[in-house]
C-alpha positions in Angstrom: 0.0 0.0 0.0 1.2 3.5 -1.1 2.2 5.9 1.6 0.1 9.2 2.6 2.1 12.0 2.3 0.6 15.8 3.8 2.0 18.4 4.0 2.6 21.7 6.9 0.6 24.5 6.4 3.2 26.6 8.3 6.7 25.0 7.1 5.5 23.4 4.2 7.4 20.1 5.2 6.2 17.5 3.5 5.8 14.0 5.7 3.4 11.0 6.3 -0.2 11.8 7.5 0.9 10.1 10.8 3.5 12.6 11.7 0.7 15.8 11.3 -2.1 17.2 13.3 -5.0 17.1 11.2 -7.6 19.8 11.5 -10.9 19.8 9.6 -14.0 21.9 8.3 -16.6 19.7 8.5 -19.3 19.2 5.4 -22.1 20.4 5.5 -22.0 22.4 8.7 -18.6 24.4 8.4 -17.6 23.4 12.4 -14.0 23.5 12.5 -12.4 20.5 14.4 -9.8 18.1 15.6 -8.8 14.8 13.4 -12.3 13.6 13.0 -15.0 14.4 10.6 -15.4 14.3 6.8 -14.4 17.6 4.4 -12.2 19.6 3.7 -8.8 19.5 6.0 -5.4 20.9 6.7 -2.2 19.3 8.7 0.2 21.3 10.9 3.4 19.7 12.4 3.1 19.5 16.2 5.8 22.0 16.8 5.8 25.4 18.5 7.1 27.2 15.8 4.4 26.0 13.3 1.8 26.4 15.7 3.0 30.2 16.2 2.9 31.2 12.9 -0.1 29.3 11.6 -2.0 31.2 14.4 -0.5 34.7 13.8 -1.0 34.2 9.8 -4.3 32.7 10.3 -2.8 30.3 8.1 -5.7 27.6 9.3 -8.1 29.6 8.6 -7.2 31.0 4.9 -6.3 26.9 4.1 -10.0 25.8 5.5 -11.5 28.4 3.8 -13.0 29.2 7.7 -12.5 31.1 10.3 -10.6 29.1 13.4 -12.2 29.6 17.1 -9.7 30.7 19.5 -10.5 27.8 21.6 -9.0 25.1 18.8 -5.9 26.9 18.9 -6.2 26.9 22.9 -6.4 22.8 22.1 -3.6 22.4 20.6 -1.1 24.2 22.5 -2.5 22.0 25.2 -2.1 19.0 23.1 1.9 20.3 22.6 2.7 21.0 26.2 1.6 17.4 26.6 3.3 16.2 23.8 6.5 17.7 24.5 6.7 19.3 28.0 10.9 20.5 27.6 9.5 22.5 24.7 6.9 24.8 25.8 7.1 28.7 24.5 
């Protein structure tokens, strides 16, 4: 089976869907999530930097076509102090 590769929003790396966070705009209703959910989607790494500067580009927001609530982003720093706890900004 072919490998799926996705790729940053914020660095552009390019990587398996494994090693991203995915984030998602659900069809039909337009509720912007965490991993689950069909429609359209975007993949951040989970890294401070990216994190910073997909939230002060509103790069998540301009890929999903949506705006982001504040309390996703809120998420996912959460989810990368756990993730990483020598690495927090």
């Amino acid at each position: 089976m072919k490998p799926n590769y996705r790729r940053c929003i914020s660095c552009r790396k390019v990587g398996l869907r494994e090693d991203f966070w995915r984030i998602v705009r659900v069809f039909p209703s337009g509720k912007v999530q965490l991993d689950q959910g069909m429609g359209r989607s975007a993949y951040i790494c989970p890294q401070a930097g990216c994190l910073q500067a997909a939230q002060k580009k509103n790069r998540l927001g301009r890929s999903l076509h949506a705006s982001v609530p504040e309390t996703l982003y809120q998420t996912l720093w959460q989810r990368l102090a756990q993730s990483n706890p020598q690495n927090q900004v």
